[in-house]
TISEMI-118550 format. One record per residue (C-alpha): z, x, y; residue in three letters. Coordinates in steps of 0.001 Angstrom, whole numbers, padded with zeros to 6 digits, always signed. Each point is the difference from the previous one (the first is absolute). Example, Ala and Ser with C-alpha at 12.3 -4.5 7.8 and 13.67 -1.06 7.14 Angstrom:
BEGIN
+007800+012300-004500ALA -000660+001370+003440SER 
//
This chain:
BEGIN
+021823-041094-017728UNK -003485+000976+000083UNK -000743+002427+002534UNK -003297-000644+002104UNK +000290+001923+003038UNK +001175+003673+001181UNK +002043-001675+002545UNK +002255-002193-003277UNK +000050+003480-001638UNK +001777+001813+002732UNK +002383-002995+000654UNK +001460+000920-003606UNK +001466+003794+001336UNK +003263+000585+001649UNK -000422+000130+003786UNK -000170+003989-000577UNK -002991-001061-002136UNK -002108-001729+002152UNK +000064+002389+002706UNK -001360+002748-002364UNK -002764-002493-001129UNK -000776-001413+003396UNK -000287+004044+001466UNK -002306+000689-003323UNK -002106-003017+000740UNK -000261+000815+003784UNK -001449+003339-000957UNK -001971-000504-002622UNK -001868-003174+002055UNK -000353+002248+003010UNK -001185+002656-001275UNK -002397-001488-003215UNK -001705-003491+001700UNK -002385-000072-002957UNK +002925-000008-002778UNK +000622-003770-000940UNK +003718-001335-000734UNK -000191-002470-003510UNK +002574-000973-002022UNK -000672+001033-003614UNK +002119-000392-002806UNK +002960-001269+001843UNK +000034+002911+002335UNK -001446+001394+003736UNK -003212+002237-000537UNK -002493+001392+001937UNK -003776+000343-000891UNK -003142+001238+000887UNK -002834-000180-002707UNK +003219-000013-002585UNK +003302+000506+000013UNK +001389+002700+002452UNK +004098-000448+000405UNK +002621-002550-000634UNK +003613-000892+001765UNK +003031+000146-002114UNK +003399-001439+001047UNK +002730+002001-002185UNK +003492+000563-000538UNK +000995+002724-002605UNK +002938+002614+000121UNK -000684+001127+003288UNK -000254-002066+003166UNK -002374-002959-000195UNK -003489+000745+001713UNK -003811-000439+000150UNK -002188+002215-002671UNK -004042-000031+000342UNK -001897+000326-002971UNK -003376+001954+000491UNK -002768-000941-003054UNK -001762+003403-000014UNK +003770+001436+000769UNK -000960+002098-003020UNK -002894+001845+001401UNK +000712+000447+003336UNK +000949+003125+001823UNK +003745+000029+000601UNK +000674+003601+000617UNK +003267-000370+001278UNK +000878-001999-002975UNK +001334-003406+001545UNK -001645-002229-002274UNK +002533-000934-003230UNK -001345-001527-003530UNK -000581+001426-003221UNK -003387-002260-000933UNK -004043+000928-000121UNK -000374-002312+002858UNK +002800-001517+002528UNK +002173+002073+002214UNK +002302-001140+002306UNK +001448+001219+003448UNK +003409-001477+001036UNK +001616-001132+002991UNK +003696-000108-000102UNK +001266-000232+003351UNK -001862-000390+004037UNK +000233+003566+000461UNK -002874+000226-003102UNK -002060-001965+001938UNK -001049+002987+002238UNK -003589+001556+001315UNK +000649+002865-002682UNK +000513-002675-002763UNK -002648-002516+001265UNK -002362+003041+000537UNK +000355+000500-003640UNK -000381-002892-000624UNK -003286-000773+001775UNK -001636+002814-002179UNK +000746-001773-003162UNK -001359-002869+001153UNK -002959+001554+001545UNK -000326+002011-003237UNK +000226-003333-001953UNK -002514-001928+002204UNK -002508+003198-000712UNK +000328-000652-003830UNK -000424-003489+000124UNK -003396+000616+001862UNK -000603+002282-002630UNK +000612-001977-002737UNK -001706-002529+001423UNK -003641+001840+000938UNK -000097+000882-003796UNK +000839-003505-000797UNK +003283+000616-001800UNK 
//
């Protein structure tokens, strides 16, 4: 099934899931009007003048949960070290249970993205 909407992503978690994406979403609308939701490659992501984050739905070892995936994860300041990858380029913060989805958590999170949004404009004022 082809997935053409953020709202047929979610459907696809557990109940558990779908909370963690719907609290994510709630924020990250809020709090960042001028990101845009798309669906690219078969996924949730959010934009603004390029790529800035995308939604993943997961289920490994551990209990099954909701993992963004910052672009410029990479480069951003993370000095408490929250952000998890091993790449020149994507990091990603996860969100394994409702009691992640906090103001310390989404307070992090707002910085990345704020951080992200600020490279993008960057990027884009040099025309890269």
């Amino acid at each position: 099934m082809k997935i053409t909407s953020f709202e047929q992503y979610f459907e696809t978690g557990t109940p558990q899931q779908q909370e963690l994406f719907q609290a994510i979403r709630k924020f990250l609308n809020e709090q960042f009007p001028e990101l845009k939701e798309e669906i690219k490659y078969g996924g949730p992501f959010y934009t603004y003048k390029g790529i800035i984050a995308y939604l993943v739905i997961y289920a490994q070892q551990k209990e099954p949960g909701v993992y963004i995936g910052l672009a410029h994860g990479a480069i951003l300041s993370d000095k408490e070290e929250v952000l998890v990858g091993v790449g020149n380029t994507v990091k990603k913060m996860y969100f394994d249970s409702l009691e992640d989805c906090n103001q310390e958590n989404f307070g992090r999170l707002g910085g990345f993205i704020a951080q992200s949004m600020m490279i993008n404009d960057i990027k884009k004022s040099k025309g890269l």
